[in-house]
C-alpha positions as a LaTeX table, in Angstrom:
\begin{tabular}{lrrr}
\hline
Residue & $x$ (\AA) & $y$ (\AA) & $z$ (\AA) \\
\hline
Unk1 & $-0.91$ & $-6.72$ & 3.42 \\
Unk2 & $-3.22$ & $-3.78$ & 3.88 \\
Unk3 & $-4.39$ & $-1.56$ & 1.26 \\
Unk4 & $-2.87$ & 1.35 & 1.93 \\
Unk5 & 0.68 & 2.27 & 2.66 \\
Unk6 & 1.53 & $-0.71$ & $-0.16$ \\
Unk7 & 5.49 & 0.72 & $-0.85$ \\
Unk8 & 6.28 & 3.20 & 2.17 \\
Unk9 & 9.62 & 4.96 & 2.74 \\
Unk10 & 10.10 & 7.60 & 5.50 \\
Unk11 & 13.13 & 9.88 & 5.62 \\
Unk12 & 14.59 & 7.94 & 2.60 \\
Unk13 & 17.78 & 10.00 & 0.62 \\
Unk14 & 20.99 & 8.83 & $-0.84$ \\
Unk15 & 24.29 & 9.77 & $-0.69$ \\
Unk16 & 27.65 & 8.82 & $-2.76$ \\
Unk17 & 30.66 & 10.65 & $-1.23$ \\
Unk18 & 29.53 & 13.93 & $-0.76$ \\
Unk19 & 27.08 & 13.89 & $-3.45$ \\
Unk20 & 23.28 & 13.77 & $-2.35$ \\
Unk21 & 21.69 & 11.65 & $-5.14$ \\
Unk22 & 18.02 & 11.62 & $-3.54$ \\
Unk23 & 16.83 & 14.43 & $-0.87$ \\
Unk24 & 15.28 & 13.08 & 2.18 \\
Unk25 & 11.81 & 12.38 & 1.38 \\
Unk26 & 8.33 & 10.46 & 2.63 \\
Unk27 & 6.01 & 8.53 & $-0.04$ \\
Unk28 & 3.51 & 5.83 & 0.54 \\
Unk29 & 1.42 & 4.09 & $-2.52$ \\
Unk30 & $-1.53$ & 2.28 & $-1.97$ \\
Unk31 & $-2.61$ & $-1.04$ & $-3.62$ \\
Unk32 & $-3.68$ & $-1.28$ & $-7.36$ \\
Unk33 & $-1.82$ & 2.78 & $-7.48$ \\
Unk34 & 0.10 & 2.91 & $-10.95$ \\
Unk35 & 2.52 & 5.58 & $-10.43$ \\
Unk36 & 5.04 & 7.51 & $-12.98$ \\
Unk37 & 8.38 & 8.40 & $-11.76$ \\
Unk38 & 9.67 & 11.63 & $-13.95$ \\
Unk39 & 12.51 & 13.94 & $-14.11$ \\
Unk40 & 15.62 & 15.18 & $-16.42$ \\
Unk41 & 18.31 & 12.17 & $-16.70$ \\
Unk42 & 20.40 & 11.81 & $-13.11$ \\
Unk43 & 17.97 & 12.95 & $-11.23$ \\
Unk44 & 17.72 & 9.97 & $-9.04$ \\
Unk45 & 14.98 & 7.73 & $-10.87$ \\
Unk46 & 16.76 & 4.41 & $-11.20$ \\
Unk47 & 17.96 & 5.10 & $-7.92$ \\
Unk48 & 14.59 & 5.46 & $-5.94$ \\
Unk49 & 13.29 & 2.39 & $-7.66$ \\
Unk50 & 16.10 & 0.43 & $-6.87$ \\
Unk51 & 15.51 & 1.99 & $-3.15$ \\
Unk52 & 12.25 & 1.32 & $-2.94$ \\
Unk53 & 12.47 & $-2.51$ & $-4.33$ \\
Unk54 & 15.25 & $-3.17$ & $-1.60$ \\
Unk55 & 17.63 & $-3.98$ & $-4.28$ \\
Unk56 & 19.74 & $-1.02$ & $-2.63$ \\
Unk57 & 20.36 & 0.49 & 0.69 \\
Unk58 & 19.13 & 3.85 & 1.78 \\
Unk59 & 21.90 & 5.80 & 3.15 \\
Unk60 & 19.20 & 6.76 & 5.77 \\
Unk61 & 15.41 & 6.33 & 6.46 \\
Unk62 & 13.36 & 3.06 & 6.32 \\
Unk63 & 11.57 & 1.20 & 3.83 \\
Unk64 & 8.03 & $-0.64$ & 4.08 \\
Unk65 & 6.42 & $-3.29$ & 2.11 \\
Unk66 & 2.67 & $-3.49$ & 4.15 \\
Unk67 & 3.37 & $-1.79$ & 6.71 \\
Unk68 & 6.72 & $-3.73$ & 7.54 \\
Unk69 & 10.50 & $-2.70$ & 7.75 \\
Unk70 & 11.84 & $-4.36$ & 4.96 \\
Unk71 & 14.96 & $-5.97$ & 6.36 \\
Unk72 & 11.82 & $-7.71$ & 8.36 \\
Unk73 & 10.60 & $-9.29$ & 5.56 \\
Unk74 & 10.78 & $-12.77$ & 5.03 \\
Unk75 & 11.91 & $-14.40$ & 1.71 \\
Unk76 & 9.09 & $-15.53$ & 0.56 \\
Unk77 & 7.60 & $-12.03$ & 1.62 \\
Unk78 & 10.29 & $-10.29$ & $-0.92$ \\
Unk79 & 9.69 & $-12.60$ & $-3.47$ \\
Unk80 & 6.10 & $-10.45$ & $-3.55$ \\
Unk81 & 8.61 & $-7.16$ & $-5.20$ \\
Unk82 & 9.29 & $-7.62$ & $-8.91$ \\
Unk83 & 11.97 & $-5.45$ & $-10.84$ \\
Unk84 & 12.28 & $-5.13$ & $-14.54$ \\
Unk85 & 15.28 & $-3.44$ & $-14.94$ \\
Unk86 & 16.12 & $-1.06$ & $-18.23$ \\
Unk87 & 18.45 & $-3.64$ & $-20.10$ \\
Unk88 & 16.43 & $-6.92$ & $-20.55$ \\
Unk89 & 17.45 & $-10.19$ & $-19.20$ \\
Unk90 & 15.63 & $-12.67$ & $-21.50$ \\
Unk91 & 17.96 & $-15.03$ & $-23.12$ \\
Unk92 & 18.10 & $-14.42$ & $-26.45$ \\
Unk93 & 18.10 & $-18.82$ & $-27.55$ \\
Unk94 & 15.45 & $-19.49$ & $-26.25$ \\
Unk95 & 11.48 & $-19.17$ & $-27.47$ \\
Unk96 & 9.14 & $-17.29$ & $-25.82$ \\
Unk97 & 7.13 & $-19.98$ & $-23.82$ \\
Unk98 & 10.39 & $-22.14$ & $-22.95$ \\
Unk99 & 11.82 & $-18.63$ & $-21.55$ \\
Unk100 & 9.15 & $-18.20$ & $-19.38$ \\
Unk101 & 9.01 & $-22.06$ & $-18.16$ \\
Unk102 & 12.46 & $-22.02$ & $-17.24$ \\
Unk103 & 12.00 & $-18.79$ & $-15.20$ \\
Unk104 & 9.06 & $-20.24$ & $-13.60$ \\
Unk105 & 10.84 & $-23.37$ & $-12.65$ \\
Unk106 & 13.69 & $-21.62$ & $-11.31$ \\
Unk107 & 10.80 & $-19.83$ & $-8.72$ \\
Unk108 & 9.86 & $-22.88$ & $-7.72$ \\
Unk109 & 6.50 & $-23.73$ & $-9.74$ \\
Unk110 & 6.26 & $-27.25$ & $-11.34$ \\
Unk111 & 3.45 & $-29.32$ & $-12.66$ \\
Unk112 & 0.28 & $-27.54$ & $-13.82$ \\
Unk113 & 0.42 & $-24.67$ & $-11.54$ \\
Unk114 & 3.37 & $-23.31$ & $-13.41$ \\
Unk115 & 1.64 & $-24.21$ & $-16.98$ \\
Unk116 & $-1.28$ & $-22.59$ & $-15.68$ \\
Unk117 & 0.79 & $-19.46$ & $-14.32$ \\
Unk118 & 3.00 & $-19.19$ & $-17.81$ \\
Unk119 & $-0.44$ & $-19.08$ & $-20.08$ \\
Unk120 & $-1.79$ & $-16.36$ & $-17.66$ \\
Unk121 & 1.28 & $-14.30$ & $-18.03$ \\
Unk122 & 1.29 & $-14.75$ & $-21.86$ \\
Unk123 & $-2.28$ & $-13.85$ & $-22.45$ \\
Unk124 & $-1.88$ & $-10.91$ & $-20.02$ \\
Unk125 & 1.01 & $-9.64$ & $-22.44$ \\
Unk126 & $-0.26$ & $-10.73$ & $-25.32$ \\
Unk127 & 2.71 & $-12.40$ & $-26.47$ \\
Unk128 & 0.49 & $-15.58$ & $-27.72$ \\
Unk129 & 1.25 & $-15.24$ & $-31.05$ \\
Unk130 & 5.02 & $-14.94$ & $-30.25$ \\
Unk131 & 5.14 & $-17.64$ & $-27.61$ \\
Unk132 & 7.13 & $-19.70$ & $-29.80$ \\
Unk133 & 9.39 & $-17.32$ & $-31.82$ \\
Unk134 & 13.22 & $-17.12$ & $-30.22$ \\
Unk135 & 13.49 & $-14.07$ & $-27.92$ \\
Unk136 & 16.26 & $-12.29$ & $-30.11$ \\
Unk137 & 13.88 & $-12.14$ & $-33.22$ \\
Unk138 & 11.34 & $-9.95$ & $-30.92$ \\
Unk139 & 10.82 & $-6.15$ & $-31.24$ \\
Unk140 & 12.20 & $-4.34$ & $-28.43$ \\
Unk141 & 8.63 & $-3.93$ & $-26.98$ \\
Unk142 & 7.99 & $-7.72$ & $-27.10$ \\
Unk143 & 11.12 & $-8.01$ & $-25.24$ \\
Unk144 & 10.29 & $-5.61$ & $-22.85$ \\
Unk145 & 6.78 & $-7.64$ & $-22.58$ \\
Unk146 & 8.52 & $-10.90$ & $-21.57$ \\
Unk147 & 11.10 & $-9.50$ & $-19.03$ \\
Unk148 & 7.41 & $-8.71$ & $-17.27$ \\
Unk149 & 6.12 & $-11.85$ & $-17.63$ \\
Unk150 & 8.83 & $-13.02$ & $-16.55$ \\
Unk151 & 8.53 & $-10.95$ & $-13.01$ \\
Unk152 & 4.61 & $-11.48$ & $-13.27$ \\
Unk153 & 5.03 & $-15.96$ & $-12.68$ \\
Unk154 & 6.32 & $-14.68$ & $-9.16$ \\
Unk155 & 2.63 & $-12.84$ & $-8.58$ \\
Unk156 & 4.49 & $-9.82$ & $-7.30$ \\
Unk157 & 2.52 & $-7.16$ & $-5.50$ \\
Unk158 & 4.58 & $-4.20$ & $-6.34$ \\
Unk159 & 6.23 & $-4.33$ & $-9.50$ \\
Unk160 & 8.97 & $-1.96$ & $-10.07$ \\
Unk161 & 9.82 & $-1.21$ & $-14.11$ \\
Unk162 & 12.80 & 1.06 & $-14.65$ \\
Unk163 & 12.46 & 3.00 & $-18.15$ \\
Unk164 & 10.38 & 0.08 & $-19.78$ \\
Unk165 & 9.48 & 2.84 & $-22.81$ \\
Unk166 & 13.14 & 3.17 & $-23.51$ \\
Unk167 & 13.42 & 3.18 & $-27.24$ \\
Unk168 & 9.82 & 2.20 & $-27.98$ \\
Unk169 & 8.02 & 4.72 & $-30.74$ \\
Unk170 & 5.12 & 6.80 & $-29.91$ \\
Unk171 & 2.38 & 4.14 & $-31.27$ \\
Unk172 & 4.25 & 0.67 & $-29.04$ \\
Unk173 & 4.28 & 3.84 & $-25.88$ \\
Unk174 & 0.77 & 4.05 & $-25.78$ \\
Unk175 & $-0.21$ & 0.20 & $-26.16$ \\
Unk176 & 2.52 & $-0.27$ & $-23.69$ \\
Unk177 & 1.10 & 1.86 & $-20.84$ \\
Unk178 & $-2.67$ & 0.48 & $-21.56$ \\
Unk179 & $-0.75$ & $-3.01$ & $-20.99$ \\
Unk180 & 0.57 & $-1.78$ & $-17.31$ \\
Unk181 & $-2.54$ & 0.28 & $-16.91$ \\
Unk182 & $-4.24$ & $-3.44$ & $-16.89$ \\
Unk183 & $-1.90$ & $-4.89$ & $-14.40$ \\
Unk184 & $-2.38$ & $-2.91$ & $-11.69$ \\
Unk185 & $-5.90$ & $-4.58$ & $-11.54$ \\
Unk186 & $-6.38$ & $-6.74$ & $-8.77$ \\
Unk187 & $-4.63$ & $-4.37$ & $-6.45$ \\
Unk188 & $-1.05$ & $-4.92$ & $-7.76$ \\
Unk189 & 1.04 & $-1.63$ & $-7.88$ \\
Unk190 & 3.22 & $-0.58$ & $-10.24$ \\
Unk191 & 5.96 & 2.26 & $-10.07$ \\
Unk192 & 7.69 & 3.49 & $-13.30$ \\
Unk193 & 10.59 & 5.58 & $-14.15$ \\
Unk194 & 9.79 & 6.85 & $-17.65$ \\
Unk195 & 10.24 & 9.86 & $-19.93$ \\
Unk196 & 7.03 & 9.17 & $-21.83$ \\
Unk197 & 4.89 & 11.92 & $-22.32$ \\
Unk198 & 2.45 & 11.14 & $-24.21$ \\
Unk199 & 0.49 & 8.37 & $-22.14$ \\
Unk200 & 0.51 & 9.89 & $-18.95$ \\
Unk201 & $-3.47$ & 10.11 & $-18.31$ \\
Unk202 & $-2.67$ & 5.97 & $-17.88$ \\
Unk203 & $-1.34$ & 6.91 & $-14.46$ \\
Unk204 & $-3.01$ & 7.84 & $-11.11$ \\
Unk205 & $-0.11$ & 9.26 & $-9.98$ \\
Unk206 & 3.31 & 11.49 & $-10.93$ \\
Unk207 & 6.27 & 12.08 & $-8.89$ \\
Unk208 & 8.81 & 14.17 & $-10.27$ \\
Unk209 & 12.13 & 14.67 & $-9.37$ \\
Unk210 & 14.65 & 17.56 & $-10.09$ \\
Unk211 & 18.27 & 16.66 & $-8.91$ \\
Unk212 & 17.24 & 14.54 & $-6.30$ \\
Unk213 & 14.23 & 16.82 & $-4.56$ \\
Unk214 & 10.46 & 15.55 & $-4.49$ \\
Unk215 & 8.83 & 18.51 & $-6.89$ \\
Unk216 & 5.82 & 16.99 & $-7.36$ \\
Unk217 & 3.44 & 14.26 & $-6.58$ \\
Unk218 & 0.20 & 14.07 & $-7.44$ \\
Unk219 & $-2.36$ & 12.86 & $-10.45$ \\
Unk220 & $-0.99$ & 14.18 & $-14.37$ \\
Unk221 & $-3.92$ & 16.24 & $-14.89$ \\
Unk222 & $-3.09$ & 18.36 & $-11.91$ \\
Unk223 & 0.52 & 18.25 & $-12.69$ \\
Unk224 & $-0.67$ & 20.62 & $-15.84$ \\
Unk225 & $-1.98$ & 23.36 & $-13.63$ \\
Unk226 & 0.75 & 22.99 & $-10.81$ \\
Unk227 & 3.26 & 23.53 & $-13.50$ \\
Unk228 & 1.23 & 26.08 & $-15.80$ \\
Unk229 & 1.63 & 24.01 & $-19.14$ \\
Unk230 & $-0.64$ & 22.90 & $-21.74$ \\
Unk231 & 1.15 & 19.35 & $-21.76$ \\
Unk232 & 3.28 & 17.77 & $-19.71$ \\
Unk233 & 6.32 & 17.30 & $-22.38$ \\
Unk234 & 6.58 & 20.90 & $-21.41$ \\
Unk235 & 7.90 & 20.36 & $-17.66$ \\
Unk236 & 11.45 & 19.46 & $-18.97$ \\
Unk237 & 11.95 & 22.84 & $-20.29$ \\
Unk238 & 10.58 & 24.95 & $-17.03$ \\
Unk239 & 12.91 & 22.50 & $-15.48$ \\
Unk240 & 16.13 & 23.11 & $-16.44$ \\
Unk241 & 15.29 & 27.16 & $-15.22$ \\
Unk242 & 14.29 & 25.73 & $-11.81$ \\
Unk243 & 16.16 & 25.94 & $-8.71$ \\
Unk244 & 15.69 & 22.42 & $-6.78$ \\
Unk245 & 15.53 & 23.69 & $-3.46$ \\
Unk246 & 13.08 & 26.28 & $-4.17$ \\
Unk247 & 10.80 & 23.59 & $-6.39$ \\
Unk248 & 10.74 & 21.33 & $-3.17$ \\
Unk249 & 9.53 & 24.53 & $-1.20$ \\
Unk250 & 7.03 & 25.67 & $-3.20$ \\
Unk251 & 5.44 & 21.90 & $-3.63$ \\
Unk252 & 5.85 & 21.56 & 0.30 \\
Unk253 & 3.99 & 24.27 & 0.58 \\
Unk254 & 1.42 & 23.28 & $-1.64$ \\
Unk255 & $-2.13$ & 21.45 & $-0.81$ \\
Unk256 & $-1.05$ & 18.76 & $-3.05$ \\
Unk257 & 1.74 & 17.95 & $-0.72$ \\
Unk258 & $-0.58$ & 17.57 & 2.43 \\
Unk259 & $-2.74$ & 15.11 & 0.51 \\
Unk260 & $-0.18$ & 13.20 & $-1.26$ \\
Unk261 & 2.63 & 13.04 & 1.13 \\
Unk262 & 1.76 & 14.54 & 4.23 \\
Unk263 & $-1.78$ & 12.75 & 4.29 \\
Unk264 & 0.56 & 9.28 & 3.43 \\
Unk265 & 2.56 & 9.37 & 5.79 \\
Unk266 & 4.06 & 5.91 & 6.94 \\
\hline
\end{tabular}
């Protein structure tokens, strides 16, 4: 795959019944890109993800993994998307390290490839020192840490996380984001829905949503001046007062849009 135009879709929305749940839109993210996905609850975040990962059909426009229609894709091409959805999947009997063996099995590794993959994917965490302490005795950010992993033994090129800060306090936020600032090196991207605040200069990029419309895209320090705000914990407020249709003019009119979507385009 090329290293641009990673995770394209063009003239992507969603409708259920007669409600539009994402406005028809164009994004492309290139490799290693770690991108925030932001905007009041029901907005459409889980649902772009889960658009975007293939895990749910558009109700028009196309999706692209390199460059390629996804319904194109071969398996073992799709096994290169990961998605971490919000409530964990980690079985809760089993220790850390046997978790992630049996996941790893169950993708096909065996022998030392798969021992080799596991440690990698520990160490990456850093979940060594609770690689052999039963998954329901784990903080909610460990957990969160090993329903990664447990995406990460597949290698995935895009990883897709959907509210991975849910719950976590301000202090397990931050060492959270430095942890998916890291694994975007190498070229993997990663897409998050999140309503963190307070981590955002982790990301190279922030899309924000407002009742299904595109807003904004473009890097969190120039989200501060597009939205006039000292911080962007701020946004939510302004929000709420915005009309959506008028938002998604004014950022379509805006340079930011020509070099962020416009300039992407698949």
């Amino acid at each position: 795959m090329g290293t641009a135009g990673i995770v394209s879709a063009k003239g992507l929305s969603v409708k259920a019944g007669s409600n539009v749940l994402i406005q028809p839109l164009n994004l492309s993210f290139c490799s290693g890109e770690f991108v925030g996905v932001l905007g009041p609850s029901g907005c459409g975040k889980s649902t772009l993800l889960r658009c975007l990962a293939g895990l749910q059909a558009p109700s028009t426009g196309e999706v692209y993994l390199g460059g390629q229609k996804f319904e194109k894709l071969t398996p073992q091409e799709r096994r290169k998307i990961g998605f971490v959805p919000q409530d964990d999947v980690v079985h809760g009997s089993l220790k850390v390290e046997r978790a992630l063996n049996y996941t790893g099995r169950l993708m096909g590794l065996t022998g030392q490839e798969l021992t080799s993959r596991v440690a990698q994917v520990i160490e990456l965490l850093e979940l060594q020192e609770r690689r052999a302490v039963r998954t329901d005795r784990l903080s909610g950010g460990q957990r969160k840490r090993v329903s990664i992993a447990m995406e990460l033994l597949g290698e995935p090129q895009v990883l897709f996380l959907d509210e991975p800060t849910a719950g976590l306090d301000p202090a397990l936020e931050d060492s959270f984001m430095v942890n998916c600032r890291k694994l975007c090196q190498g070229g993997r991207t990663l897409l998050m829905s999140t309503h963190v605040m307070q981590s955002l200069d982790a990301l190279d990029l922030v899309l924000v949503l407002l009742k299904g419309h595109l807003i904004f895209l473009g890097p969190p320090q120039q989200g501060l001046s597009y939205f006039q705000v000292p911080s962007l914990s701020m946004i939510y407020k302004q929000l709420s007062q915005q009309d959506p249709l008028a938002a998604q003019q004014r950022y379509a009119a805006s340079s930011l849009f020509q070099t962020y979507v416009a300039g992407r385009a698949p």
